[in-house]
C-alpha positions as CSV (number, residue, x, y, z in Angstrom):
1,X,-36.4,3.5,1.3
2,X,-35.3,1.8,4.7
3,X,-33.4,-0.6,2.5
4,X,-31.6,2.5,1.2
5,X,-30.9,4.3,4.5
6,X,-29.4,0.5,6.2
7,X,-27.0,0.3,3.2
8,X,-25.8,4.0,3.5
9,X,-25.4,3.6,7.6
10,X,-23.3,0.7,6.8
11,X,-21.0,2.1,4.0
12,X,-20.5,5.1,6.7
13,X,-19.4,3.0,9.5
14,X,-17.1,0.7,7.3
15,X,-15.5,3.7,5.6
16,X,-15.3,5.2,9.4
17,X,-14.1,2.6,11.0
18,X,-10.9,2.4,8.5
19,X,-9.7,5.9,10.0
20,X,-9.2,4.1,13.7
21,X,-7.4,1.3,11.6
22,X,-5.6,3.3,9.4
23,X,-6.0,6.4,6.9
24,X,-8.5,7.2,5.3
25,X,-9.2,6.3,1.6
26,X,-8.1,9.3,-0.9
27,X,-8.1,8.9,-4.2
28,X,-5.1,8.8,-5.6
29,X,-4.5,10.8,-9.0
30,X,-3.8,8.5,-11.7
31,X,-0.8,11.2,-13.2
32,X,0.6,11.1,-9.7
33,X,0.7,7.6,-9.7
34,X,2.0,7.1,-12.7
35,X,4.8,9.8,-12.4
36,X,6.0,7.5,-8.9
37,X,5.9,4.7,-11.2
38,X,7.8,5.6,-13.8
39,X,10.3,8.3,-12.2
40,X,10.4,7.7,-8.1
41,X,10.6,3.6,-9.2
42,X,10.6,2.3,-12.4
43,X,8.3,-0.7,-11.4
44,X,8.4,-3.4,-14.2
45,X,7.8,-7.5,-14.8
46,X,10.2,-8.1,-12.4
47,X,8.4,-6.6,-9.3
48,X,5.6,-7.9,-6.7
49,X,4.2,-4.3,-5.9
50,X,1.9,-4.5,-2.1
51,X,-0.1,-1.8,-1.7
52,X,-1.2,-1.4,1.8
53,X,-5.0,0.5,2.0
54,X,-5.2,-0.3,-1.6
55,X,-8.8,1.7,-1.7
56,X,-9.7,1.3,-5.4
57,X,-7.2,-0.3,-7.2
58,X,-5.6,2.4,-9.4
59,X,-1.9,1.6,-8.3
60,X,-2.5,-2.1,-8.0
61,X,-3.4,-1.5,-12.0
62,X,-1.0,0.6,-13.2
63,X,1.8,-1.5,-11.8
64,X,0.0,-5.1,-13.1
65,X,-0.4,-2.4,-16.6
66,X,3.7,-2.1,-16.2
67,X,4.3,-5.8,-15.7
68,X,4.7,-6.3,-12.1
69,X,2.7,-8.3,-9.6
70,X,0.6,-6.4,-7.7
71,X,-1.2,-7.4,-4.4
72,X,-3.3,-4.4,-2.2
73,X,-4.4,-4.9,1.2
74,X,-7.9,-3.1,2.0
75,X,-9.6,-3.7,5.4
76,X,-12.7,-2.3,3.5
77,X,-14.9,-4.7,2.6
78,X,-16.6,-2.0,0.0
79,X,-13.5,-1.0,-1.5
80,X,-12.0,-4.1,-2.0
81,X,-15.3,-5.3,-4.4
82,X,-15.2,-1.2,-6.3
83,X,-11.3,-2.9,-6.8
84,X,-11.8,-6.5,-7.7
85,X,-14.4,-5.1,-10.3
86,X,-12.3,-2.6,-11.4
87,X,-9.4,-4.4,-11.9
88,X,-10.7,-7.8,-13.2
89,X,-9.1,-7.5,-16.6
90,X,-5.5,-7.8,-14.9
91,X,-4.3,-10.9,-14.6
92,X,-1.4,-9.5,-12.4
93,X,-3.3,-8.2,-9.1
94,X,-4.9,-9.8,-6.4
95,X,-6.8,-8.0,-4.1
96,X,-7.1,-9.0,-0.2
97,X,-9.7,-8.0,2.1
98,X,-7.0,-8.3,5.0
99,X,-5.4,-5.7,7.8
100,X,-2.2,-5.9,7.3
101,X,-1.3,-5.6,10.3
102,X,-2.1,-8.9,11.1
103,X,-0.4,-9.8,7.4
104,X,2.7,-11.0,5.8
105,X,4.3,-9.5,2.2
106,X,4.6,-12.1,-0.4
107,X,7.8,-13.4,-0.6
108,X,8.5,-12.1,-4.1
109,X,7.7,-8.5,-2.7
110,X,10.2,-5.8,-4.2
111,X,8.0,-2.9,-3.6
112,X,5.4,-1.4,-0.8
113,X,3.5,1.8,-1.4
114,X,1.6,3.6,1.4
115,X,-0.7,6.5,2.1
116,X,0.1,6.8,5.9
117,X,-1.2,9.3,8.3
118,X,1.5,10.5,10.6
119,X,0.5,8.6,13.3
120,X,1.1,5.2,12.0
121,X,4.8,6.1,11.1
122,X,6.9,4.2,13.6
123,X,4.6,1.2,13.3
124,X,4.8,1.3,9.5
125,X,8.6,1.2,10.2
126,X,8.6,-1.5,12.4
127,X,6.4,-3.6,10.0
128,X,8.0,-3.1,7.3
129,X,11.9,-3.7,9.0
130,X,10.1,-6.6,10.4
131,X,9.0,-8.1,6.7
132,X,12.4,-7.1,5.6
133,X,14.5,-9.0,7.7
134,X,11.4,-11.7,7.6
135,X,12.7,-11.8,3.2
136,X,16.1,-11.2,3.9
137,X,16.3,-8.5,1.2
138,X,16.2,-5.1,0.6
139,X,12.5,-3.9,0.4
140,X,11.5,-0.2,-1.6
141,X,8.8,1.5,-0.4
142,X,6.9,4.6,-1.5
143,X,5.3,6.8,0.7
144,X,2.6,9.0,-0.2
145,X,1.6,12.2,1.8
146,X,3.8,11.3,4.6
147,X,7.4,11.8,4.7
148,X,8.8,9.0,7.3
149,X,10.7,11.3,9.9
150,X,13.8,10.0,11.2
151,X,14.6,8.1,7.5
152,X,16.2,10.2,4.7
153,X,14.4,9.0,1.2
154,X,16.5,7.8,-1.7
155,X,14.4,9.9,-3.7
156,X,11.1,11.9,-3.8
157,X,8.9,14.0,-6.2
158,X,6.3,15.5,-5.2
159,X,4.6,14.1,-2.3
160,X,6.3,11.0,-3.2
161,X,8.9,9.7,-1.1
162,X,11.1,6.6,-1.8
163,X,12.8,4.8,0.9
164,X,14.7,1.4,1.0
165,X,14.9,-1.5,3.9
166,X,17.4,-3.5,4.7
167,X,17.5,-6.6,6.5
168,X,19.6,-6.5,9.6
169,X,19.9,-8.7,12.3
170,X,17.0,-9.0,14.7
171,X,19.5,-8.1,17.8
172,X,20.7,-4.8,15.9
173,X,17.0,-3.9,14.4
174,X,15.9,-0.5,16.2
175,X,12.4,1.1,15.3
C-alpha cells in the first residue's frame, strides 16, 4: 500500500511540476483535432508536424495517420510512456521526453501545434521566430486555447487559431 501511495506522490508532482514549465496537460478532443487537421491545415505526407506538450499522443497520431511526420515534445516523463505506448503502431512519430525550451525543431518542420497558457505567449513567439529564421522558411503553427495577441491568424475555427512565421533577418526580428 506504501508502494501505491510513493507512485501516486510522484505522478502528482511530475504532472505539477509541468504547470511552472508550461500548461497543463488537457486532453485534447480527437474531433477537434481532426477538424484543425483537415480544415485549419490540411496536414499531409509532406509535413513534419512538432507538437510542443505533446501529453498523450493524439495529434502526433492523427497527423502520422494523415501522412506527415510527427515529433511531440513532453517534459512529462509519464505522459511521454501513456504516448510511446499509445502510438507504437506509427511508424511516423517520435516522441521526446525534452523541454523545448532548451530544443530545436527538426529541420523538415512545416508545422508546430501548441496548447499555450497566456503567459507563455511572447516566449512562444520568440521561440518560434527564433526556429524560423534558425530554418530559413516560413513555419505554420496552430494554437489551441490561446489566441496569440499582437498576431492576426491566417485562419481559425473554433479555438483553433492558425498563424504563419517568417524568417527575417535577426537585426529586424522584434518579439
Amino acid at each position: 500500500m506504501i508502494w501505491f501511495g510513493i507512485v501516486l506522490l510522484v505522478i502528482v508532482v511530475l504532472f505539477g511540476f509541468v504547470v511552472f514549465r508550461g500548461s497543463p496537460y488537457v486532453p485534447s478532443h480527437r474531433s477537434d483535432v481532426l477538424r484543425a487537421l483537415n480544415e485549419l491545415y490540411e496536414i499531409d505526407s509532406k509535413d513534419t508536424l512538432v507538437d510542443i506538450g505533446s501529453g498523450d499522443g493524439i495529434i502526433l497520431r492523427e497527423a502520422a495517420k494523415k501522412g506527415a511526420y510527427a515529433v511531440g515534445y513532453e517534459i512529462n516523463p509519464v505522459l511521454v510512456i501513456i504516448s510511446r505506448l499509445l502510438s507504437r503502431k506509427y511508424k511516423k512519430v517520435n516522441v521526446v521526453l525534452a523541454d523545448f525550451w532548451f530544443s530545436h525543431l527538426p529541420k523538415k518542420t512545416t508545422v508546430i501545434y501548441v496548447f499555450s497558457v497566456s503567459r507563455d505567449i511572447k516566449k512562444i513567439i520568440k521561440w518560434v521566430q527564433n526556429e524560423t529564421n534558425n530554418l530559413n522558411r516560413p513555419i505554420y503553427l496552430i494554437s489551441y486555447g490561446t489566441k496569440f495577441y499582437g498576431m492576426k491568424p491566417i485562419k481559425n475555427i473554433g479555438a483553433h487559431y492558425l498563424y504563419v512565421f517568417r524568417p527575417l533577418q535577426s537585426d529586424k526580428a522584434q518579439v
